[in-house]
N, C-alpha and C positions, 0 to 999 in steps of 0.2 A: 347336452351332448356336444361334443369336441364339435368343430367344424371340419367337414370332409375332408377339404384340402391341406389338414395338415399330414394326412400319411402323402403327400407329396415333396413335405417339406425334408430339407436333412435334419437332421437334429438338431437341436437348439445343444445338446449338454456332449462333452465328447469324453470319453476315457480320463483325458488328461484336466479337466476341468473337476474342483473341489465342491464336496459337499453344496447344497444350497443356505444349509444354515448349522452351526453349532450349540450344542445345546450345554452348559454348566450349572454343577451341582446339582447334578439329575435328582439328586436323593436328597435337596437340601430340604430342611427342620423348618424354617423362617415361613413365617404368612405370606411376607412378600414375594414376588414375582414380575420377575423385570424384561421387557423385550426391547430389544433395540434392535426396528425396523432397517435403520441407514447404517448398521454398522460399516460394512463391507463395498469396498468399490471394483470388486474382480469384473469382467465383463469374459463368455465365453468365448474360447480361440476361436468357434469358427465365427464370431463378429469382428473378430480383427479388432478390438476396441473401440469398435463403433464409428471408428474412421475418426477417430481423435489420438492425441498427443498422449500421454502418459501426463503431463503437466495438468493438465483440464481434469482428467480425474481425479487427481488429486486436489482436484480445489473442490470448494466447499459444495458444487454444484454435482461434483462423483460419488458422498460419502459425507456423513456426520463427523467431519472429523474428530477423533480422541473420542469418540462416545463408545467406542468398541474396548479399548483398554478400563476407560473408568467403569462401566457395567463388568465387566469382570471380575475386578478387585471390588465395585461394592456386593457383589455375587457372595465374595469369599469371604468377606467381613460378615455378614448377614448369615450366610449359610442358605442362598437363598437362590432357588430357580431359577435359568436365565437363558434366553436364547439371542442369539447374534445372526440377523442374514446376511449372507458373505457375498452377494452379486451389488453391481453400482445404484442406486438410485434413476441411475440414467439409463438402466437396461429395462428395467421395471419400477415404479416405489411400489411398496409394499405397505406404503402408509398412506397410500389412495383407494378410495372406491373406482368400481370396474368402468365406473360411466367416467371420471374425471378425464379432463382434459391432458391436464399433467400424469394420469400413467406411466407414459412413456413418451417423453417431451422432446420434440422436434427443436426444440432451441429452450435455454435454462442459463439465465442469469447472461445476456446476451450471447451466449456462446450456440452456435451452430453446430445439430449432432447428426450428422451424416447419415450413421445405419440406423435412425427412428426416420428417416423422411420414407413418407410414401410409404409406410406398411399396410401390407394388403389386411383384410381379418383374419383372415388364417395365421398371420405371422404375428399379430396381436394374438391371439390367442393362445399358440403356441407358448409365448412367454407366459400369459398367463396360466395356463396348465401346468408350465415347467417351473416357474420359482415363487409366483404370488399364492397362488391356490393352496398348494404342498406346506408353504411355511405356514398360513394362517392356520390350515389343517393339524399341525405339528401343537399350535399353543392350543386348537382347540380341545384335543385330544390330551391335553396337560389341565385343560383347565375343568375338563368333565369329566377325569379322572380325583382331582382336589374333591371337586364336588359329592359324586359318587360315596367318596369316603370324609365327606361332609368335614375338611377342613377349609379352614379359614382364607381365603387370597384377598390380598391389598396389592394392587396392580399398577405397573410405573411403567408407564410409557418412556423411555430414556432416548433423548435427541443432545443434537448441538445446532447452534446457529454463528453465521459470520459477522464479526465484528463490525463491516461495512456493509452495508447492501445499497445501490444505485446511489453511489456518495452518500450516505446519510449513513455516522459513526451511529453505534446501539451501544448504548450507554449502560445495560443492564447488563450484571456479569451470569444473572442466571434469569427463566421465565418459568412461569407455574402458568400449565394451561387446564382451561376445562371448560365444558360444554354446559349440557344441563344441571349435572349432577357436581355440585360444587364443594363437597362434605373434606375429602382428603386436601383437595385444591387449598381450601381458604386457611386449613391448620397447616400447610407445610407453607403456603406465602408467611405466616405470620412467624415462624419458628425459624424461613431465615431470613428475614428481615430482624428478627432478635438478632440475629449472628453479631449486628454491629458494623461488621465490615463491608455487607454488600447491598448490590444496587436491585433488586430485584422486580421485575416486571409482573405483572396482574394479568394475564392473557398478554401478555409483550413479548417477542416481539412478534408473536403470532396467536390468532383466535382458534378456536376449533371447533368445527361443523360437519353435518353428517355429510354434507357435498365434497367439501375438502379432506375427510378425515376419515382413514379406516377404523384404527386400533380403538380410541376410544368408542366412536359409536358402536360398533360390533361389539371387541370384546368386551369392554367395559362398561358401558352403560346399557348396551343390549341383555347382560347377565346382570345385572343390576350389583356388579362389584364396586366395593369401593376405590377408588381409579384415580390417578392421577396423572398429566402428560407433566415430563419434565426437560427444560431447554437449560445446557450451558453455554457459555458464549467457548469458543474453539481455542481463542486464543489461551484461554484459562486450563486448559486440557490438553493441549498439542503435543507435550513430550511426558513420560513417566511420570516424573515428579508430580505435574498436573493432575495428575490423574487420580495419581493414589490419595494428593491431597485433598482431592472433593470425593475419594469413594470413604474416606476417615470422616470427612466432617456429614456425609451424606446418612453413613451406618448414624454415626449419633446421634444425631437424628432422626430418623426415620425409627432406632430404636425407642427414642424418648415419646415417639407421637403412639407408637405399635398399640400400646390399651385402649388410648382415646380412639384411634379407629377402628381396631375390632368392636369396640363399643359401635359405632354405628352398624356394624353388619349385624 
């Protein structure tokens, strides 16, 4: 049950503030199904932006950068389910569990975030009733609708990561993560590591766990889908071209592996 003190609060979402999340290719054909938790760095008007710069959100610490354009276009290439949350990372993530520390992070990539210091529970909560709950609610309700009518999902986690992080360059242009279930993980590291050109990281430059990590352990390993998290580095996605060029080379793939992984389900 909500916490009392939120009919005290004003409202977290006002009139003039967008959707929480978009959904494309509501009706696609494709097994695949793609969420990209960080798309979006919008924060509601009535937080002011959280008492930050417009500059700060826009860094890597507000939003996945370019991860919202390339899920798009590989959406459309695929013909393939896809949902986008449109709020900052820093107002909520969506790709933490309720107990994480990082939720909603008082400071992120040394930067100091103003409207997270000192929230009461009611005001955590709030957010989480208003954008975390609702989106996870959105794929669930997509993905036991799949089921229901007993087709197929292969499930992509879609991220990006910053080329620096605490001075130390990350040398990989793309990461393949995964938890327990390593089936999708090990065939998409090795297909693009075939690519020839890239640098690709094995759980780099991040691991994933059920303490750190919502989408897989819920959605994906929870339903025992076959599931993949996927990381680009930003710099490689940053403008169009970026984009479109890894959601071409990404369809190709992902089409070439499509039997091999229904075979696992």
């Amino acid at each position: 049950m909500a916490d009392a003190g939120l009919h005290a609060l004003p409202a977290l979402l006002g009139v003039g503030d967008p959707a929480i999340f978009s959904v494309h290719r509501a009706q696609g054909a494709s097994p695949f199904l793609l969420l990209a938790d960080h798309a979006g760095q919008r924060v509601p008007s009535a937080l002011a932006d959280l008492g930050l710069p417009q500059a700060e959100l826009d860094r890597h610490i507000g939003w996945d950068i370019g991860i919202g354009g390339t899920t798009r276009a590989l959406a459309e290439r695929l013909d393939a389910w896809a949902i986008e949350q449109t709020y900052s990372r820093l107002l909520i993530d969506c790709n933490r569990p309720l107990v994480s520390p990082t939720l909603i992070p008082e400071v992120s990539d040394h930067t100091v975030v103003p409207g997270n210091a000192g929230l009461s529970p009611a005001q955590r909560q709030q957010r989480i009733d208003a954008i975390h709950a609702p989106y996870h609610a959105r794929i669930d309700a997509e993905l036991d609708t799949r089921r229901d009518a007993e087709r197929p999902t292969l499930l992509v986690m879609m991220h990006s990561f910053t080329p620096v992080m605490n001075g130390a360059e990350r040398p990989w242009h793309a990461g393949v993560l995964y938890h327990q279930d390593a089936r999708f993980a090990h065939a998409l590291l090795q297909a693009l590591r075939d690519e020839g050109d890239l640098v690709v990281g094995d759980n780099e430059p991040y691991s994933v766990n059920s303490s750190s990590d919502y989408a897989v352990p819920v959605h994906g390993e929870g339903r025992g889908l076959v599931h993949v998290e996927l990381e680009i580095r930003q710099d490689l996605i940053a403008d169009a071209a970026g984009q479109q060029a890894w959601a071409e080379r990404l369809a190709r793939i992902f089409s070439a592996l499509q039997p091999r992984l229904l075979a696992f389900g």
